[in-house]
C-alpha positions as CSV (number, residue, x, y, z in Angstrom):
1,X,-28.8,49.3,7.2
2,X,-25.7,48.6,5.6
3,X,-24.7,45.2,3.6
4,X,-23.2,43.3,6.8
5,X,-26.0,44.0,8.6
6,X,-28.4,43.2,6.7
7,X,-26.8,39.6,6.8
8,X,-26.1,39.1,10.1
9,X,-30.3,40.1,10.5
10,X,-30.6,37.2,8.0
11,X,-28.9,35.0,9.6
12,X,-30.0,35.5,13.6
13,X,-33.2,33.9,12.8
14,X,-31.1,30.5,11.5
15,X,-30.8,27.9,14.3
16,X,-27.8,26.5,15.1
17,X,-25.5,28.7,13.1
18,X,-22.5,27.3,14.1
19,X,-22.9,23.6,13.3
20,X,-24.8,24.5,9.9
21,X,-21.5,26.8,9.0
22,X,-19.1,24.0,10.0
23,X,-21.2,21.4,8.6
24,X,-21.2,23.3,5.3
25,X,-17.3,24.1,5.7
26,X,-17.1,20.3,6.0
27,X,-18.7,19.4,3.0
28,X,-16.9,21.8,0.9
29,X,-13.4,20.1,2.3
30,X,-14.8,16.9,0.8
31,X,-14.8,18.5,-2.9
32,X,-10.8,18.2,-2.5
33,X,-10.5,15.2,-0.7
34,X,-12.6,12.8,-3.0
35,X,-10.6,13.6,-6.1
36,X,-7.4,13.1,-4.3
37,X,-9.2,9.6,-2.6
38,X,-10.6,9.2,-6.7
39,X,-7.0,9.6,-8.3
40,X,-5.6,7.3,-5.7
41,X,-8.2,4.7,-6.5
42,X,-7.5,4.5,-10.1
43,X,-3.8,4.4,-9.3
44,X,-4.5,1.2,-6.7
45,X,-6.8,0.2,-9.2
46,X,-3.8,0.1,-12.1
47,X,-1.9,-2.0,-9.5
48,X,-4.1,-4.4,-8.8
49,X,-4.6,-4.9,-12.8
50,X,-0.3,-5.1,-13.3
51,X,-0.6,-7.9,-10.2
52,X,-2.9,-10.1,-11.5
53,X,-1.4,-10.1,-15.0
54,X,1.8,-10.2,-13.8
55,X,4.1,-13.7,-14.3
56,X,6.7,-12.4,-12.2
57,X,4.7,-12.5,-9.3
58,X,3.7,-16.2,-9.6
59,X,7.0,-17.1,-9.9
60,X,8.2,-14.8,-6.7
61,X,5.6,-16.5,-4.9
62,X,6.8,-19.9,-5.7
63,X,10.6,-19.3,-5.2
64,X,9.6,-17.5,-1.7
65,X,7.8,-20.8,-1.0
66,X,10.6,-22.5,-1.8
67,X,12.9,-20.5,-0.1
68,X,10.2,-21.0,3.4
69,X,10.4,-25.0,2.9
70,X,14.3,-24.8,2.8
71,X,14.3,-23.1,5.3
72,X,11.7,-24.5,7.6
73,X,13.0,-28.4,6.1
74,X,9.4,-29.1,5.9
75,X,6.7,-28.8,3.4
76,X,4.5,-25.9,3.8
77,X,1.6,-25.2,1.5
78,X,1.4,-21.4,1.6
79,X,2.4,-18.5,4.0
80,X,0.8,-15.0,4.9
81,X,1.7,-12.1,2.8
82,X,2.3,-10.0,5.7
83,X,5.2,-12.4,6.3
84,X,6.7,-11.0,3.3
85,X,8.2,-7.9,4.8
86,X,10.4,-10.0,6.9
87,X,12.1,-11.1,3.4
88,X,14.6,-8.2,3.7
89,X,15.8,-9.1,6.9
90,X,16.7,-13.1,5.9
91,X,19.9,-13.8,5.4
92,X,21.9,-17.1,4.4
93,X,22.8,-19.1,7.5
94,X,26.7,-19.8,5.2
95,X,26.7,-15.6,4.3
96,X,24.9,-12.9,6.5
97,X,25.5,-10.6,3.4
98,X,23.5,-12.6,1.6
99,X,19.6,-11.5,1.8
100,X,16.8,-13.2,0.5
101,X,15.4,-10.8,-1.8
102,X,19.0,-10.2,-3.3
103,X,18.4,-14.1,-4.6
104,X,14.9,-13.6,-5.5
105,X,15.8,-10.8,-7.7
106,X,19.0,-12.8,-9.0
107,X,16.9,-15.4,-9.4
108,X,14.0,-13.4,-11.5
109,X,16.6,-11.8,-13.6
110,X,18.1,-15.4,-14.4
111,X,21.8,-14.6,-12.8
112,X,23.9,-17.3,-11.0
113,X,23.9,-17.4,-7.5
114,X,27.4,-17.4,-6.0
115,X,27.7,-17.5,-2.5
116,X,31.3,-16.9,-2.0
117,X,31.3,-13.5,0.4
């Protein structure tokens, strides 16, 4: 019997040949997968670090706070941070051109806010 033969012999007696091989073709996928899932871990992991050390967050956080009490004319102790992606669309009652998170980076970078359009 030639080479292939012999194999496919080998394998007849194997239950189940299918799942086993995709099973096995799984697993081997995985190999890939974890160091991409690993090197995006360490990069999330980086991120998290620069966040917690960061002083420019603190500060966003309070001016957006700010910014919500103005706003809402009313004293609010906190807000969700899924709310923030709603900051790009807030604009100045007096200047529609005017977005929010063009003052908050003024504000950060210490320019003066003009609102003159």
């Amino acid at each position: 019997m030639g080479e292939a033969e012999l194999y496919f012999k080998a394998i007849s007696g194997i239950t189940m040949v299918e799942a086993r091989h995709e099973a096995l073709k799984t697993i081997l996928g995985w190999e890939g997968d974890v160091e991409e899932i690993l090197t995006r871990l360490c990069l999330l992991r980086a991120v998290c670090e620069q966040l917690v050390g960061s002083e420019k967050l603190g500060k966003v956080l309070e001016i957006l706070l700010g910014m919500a009490n103005t706003i809402n004319a009313r004293k609010t102790s906190g807000f969700r941070l899924a709310s923030l992606m709603n900051l790009a669309k807030t604009t100045s009652p007096n200047n529609p051109k005017v977005k929010a998170n063009t003052v908050l980076t003024l504000t950060l970078n210490n320019e003066p806010l003009t609102m003159n359009p």
